[in-house]
C-alpha positions as CSV (number, residue, x, y, z in Angstrom):
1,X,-4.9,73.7,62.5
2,X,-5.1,70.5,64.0
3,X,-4.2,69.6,67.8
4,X,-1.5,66.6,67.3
5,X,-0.1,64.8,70.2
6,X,2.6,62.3,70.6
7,X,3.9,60.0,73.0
8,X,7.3,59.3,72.4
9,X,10.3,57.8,73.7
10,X,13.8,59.6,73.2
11,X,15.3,56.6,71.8
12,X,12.7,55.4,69.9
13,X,13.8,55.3,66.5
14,X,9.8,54.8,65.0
15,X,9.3,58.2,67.1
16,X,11.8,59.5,65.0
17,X,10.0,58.6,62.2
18,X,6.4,59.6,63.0
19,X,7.7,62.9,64.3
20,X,10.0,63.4,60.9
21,X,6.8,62.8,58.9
22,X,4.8,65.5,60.2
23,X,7.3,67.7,60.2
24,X,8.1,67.0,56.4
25,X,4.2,68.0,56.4
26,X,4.9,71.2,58.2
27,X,2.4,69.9,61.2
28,X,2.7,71.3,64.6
29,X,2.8,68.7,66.7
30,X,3.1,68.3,70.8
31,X,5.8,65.7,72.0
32,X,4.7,63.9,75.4
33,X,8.1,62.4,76.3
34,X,7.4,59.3,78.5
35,X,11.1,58.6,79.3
36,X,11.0,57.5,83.2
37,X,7.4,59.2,83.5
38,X,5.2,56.6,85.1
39,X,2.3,59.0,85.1
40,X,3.0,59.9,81.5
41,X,2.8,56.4,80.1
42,X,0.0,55.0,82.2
43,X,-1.7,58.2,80.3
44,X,-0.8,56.8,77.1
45,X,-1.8,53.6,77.8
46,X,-5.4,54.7,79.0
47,X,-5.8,56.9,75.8
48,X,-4.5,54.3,73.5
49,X,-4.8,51.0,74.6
50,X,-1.1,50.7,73.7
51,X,1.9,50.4,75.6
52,X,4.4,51.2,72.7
53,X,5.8,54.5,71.4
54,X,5.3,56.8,69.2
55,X,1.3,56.6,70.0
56,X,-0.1,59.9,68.4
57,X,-3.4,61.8,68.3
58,X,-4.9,64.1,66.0
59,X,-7.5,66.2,67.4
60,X,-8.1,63.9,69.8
61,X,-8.5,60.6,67.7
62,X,-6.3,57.9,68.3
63,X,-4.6,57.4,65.2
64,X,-2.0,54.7,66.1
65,X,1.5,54.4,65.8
66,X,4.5,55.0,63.3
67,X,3.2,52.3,60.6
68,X,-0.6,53.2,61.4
69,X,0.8,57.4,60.8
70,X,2.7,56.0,57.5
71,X,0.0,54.1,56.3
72,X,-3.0,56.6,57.0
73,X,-0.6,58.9,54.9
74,X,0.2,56.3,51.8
75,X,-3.3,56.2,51.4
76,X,-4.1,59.9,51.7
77,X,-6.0,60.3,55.2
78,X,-3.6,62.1,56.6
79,X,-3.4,65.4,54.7
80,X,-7.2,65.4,55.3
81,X,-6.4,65.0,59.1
82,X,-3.6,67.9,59.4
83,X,-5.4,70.8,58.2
């Protein structure tokens, strides 16, 4: 099973999204809220490269955000990704 992270925000409606996603693909995922967590984001940031939520890994690969999750998924990378 695959090791996903996600930086999210709690009113981040593309978190939402991402996280509603992987669900609908029964995936285990672990949320990193960054809500008022200096420490947290600056992580994120360093990781990424990207100072917007959702930013999400898979297995430690830096897969981008919401439109990167949904794309990677429309053209079937995901699925590969998640098992």
């Amino acid at each position: 099973m695959a090791n996903i992270e996600i930086y999210t925000k709690s009113t981040c409606p593309y978190c939402h999204r991402a996280k509603a996603l992987l669900t609908r693909k029964s995936a285990v995922f672990q949320e990193i809220p960054i809500d008022g967590d200096a420490d947290k984001r600056e992580e994120m940031i360093k990781r990424s490269g990207r100072t917007t939520v959702p930013q999400i890994f898979i297995d430690g690969q830096h897969v981008g955000g919401c439109d990167d999750l949904h794309a990677l998924d429309a053209r079937g990378g995901l699925d590969p990704l998640l098992k």
